[in-house]
C-alpha positions as CSV (number, residue, x, y, z in Angstrom):
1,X,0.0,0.0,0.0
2,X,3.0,2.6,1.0
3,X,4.3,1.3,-2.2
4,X,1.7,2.5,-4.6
5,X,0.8,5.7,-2.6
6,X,4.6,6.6,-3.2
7,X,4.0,6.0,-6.9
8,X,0.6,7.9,-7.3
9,X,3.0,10.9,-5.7
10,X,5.8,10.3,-7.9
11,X,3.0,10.1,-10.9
12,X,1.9,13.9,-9.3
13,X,5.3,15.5,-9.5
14,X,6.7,18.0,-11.7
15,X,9.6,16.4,-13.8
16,X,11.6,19.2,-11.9
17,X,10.2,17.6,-8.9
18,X,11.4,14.6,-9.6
19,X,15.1,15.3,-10.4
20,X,15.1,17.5,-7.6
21,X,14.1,14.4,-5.6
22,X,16.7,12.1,-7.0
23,X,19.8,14.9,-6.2
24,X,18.5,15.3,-3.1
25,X,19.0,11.2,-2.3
26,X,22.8,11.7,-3.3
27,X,23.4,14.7,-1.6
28,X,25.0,13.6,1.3
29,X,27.3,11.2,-0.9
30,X,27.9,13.8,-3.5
31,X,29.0,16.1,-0.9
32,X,31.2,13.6,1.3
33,X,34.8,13.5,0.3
34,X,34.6,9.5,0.5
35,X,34.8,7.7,-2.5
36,X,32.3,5.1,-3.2
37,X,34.2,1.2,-4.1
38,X,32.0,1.5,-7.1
39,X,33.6,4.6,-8.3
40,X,37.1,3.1,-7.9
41,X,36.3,0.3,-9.4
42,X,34.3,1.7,-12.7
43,X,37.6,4.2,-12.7
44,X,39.7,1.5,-13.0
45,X,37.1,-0.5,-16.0
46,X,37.6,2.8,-17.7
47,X,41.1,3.2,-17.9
48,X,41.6,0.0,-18.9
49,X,39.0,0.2,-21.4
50,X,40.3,3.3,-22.8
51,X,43.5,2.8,-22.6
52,X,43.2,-0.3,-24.6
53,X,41.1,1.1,-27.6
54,X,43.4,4.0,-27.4
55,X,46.5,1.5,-28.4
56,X,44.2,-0.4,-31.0
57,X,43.7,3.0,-32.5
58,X,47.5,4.0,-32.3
59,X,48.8,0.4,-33.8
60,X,46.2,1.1,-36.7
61,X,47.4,4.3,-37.2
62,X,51.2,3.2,-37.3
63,X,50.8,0.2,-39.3
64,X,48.4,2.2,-42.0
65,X,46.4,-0.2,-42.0
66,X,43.6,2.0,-44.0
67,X,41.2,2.4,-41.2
68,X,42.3,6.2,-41.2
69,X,41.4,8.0,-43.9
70,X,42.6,11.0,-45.8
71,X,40.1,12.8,-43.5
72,X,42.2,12.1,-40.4
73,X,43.7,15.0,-39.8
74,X,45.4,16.6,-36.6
75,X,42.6,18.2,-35.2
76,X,40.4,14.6,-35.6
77,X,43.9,12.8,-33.8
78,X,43.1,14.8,-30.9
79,X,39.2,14.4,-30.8
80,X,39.5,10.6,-31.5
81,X,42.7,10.2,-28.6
82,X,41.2,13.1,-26.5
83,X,37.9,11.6,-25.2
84,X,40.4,9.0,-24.2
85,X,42.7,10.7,-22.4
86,X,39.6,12.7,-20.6
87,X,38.1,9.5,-19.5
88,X,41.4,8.6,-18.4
89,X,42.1,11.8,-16.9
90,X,38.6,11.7,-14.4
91,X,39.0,8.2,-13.7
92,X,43.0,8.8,-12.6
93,X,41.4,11.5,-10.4
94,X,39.0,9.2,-8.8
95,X,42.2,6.5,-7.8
96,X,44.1,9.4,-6.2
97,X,41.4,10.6,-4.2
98,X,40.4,14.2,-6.2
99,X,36.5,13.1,-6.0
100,X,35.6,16.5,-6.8
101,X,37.8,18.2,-9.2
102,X,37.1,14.9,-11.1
103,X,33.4,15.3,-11.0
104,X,33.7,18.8,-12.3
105,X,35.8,17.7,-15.4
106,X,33.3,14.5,-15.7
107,X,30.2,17.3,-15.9
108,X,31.6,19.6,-17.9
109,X,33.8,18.2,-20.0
110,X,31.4,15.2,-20.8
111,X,28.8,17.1,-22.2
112,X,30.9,19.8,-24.0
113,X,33.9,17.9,-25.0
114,X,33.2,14.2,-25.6
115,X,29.8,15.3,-27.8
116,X,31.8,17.7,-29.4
117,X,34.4,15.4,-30.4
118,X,32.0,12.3,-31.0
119,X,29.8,14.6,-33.2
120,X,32.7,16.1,-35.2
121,X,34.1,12.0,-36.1
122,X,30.7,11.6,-37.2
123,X,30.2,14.6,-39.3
124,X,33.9,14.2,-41.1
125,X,33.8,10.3,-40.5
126,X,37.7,10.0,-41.2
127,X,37.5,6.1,-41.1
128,X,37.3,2.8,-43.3
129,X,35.6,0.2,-41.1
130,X,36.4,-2.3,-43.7
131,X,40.6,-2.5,-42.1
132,X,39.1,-2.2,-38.8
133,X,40.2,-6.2,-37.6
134,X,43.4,-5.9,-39.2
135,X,45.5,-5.0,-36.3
136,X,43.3,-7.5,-33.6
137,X,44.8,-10.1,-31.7
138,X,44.1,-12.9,-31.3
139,X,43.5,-13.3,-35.2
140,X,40.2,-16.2,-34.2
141,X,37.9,-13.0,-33.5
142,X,38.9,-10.8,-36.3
143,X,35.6,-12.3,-38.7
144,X,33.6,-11.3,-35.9
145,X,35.1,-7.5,-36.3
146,X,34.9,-7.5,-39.7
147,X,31.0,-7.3,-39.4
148,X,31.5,-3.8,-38.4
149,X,30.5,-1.6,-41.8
150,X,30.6,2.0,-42.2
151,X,27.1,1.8,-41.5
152,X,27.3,0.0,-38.1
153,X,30.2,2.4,-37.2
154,X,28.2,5.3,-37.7
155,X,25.3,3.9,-35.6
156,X,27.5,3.5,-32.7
157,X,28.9,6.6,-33.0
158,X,24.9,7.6,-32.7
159,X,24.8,5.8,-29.8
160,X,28.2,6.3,-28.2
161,X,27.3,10.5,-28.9
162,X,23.4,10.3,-27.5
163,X,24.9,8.0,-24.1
164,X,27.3,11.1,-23.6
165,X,25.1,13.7,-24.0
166,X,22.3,12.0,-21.8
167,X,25.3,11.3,-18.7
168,X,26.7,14.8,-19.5
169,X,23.7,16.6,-18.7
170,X,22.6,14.4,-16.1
171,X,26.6,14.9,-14.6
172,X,26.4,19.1,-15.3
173,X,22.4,19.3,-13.3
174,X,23.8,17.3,-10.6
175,X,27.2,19.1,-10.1
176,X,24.9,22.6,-10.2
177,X,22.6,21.0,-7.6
178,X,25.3,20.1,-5.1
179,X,26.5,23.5,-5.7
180,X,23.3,25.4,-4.8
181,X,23.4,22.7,-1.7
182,X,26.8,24.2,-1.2
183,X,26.1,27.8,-1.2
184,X,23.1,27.3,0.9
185,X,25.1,25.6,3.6
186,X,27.7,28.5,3.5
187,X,25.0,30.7,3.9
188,X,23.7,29.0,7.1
189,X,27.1,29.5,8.7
């Protein structure tokens, strides 16, 4: 019964409500210096992650393998490696304890940079998808990479550019909620 009278109130509220709601549930761990084992942990998946598709891009790029077009120019090197190194760069902040400053980079430069730089590989789409296995190891799974088309890169480039945006605004409204938190705290003092 509490149940469904919390839904029929959730069903009442304003959108704005709502996210209001949700911040306000994170506050207290949002404004703690203490760093959740989940953060450390999805820091560490990321560089990883990152760091490995940033050296599959790099041994394509030294081996010409053809997956870099004509159209890869400096200023797509340092879209294409940059998101890398900025997911890198928050995560890094996370391991040595910089919760904050690394949530401020994550909300900002999420939303402005990685879109940016996602949207501008799509627009100039400086890559062959067809050479895209060629530098995978080991060898067995490079049929199953050679699936990838053009067409398939271009949707997950979609994807990969609507899943930043979405965590980039969601990141930037929650980094200005814990600030109005903060100023009104400073306030009370």
């Amino acid at each position: 019964m509490e149940d469904q009278a919390n839904e029929n109130d959730n069903n009442k509220k304003s959108i704005v409500e709502r996210i209001n709601d949700h911040f306000s549930k994170t506050e207290e761990e949002e404004l703690s210096d203490e760093i959740p084992i989940a953060d450390i942990g999805a820091s560490i998946f990321l560089i990883i992650v990152n760091g490995s598709i940033g050296l599959y891009f790099i041994a394509h790029q030294t081996s010409l393998t053809g997956f870099f077009t004509t159209k890869f120019s400096t200023f797509e090197m340092v879209m294409l490696y940059g998101i890398m190194v900025y997911w890198i760069t928050t995560s890094v902040l996370i391991l040595i304890g910089q919760k904050h400053p690394s949530q401020d980079l994550d909300s900002y430069g999420g939303l402005f940079f990685a879109t940016f730089a996602i949207a501008w590989l799509f627009l100039v789409f400086p890559f062959e998808f067809t050479y895209f296995a060629d530098v995978l190891q080991p060898e067995f799974l490079r049929p199953l990479v050679r699936l990838i088309s053009n067409d398939i890169g271009r949707i997950l480039m979609i994807l990969a550019f609507i899943i930043h945006l979405g965590f980039g605004v969601y990141a930037l409204l929650q980094r200005l909620y814990i600030r109005n938190v903060r100023k009104e705290r400073a306030q009370k003092i």
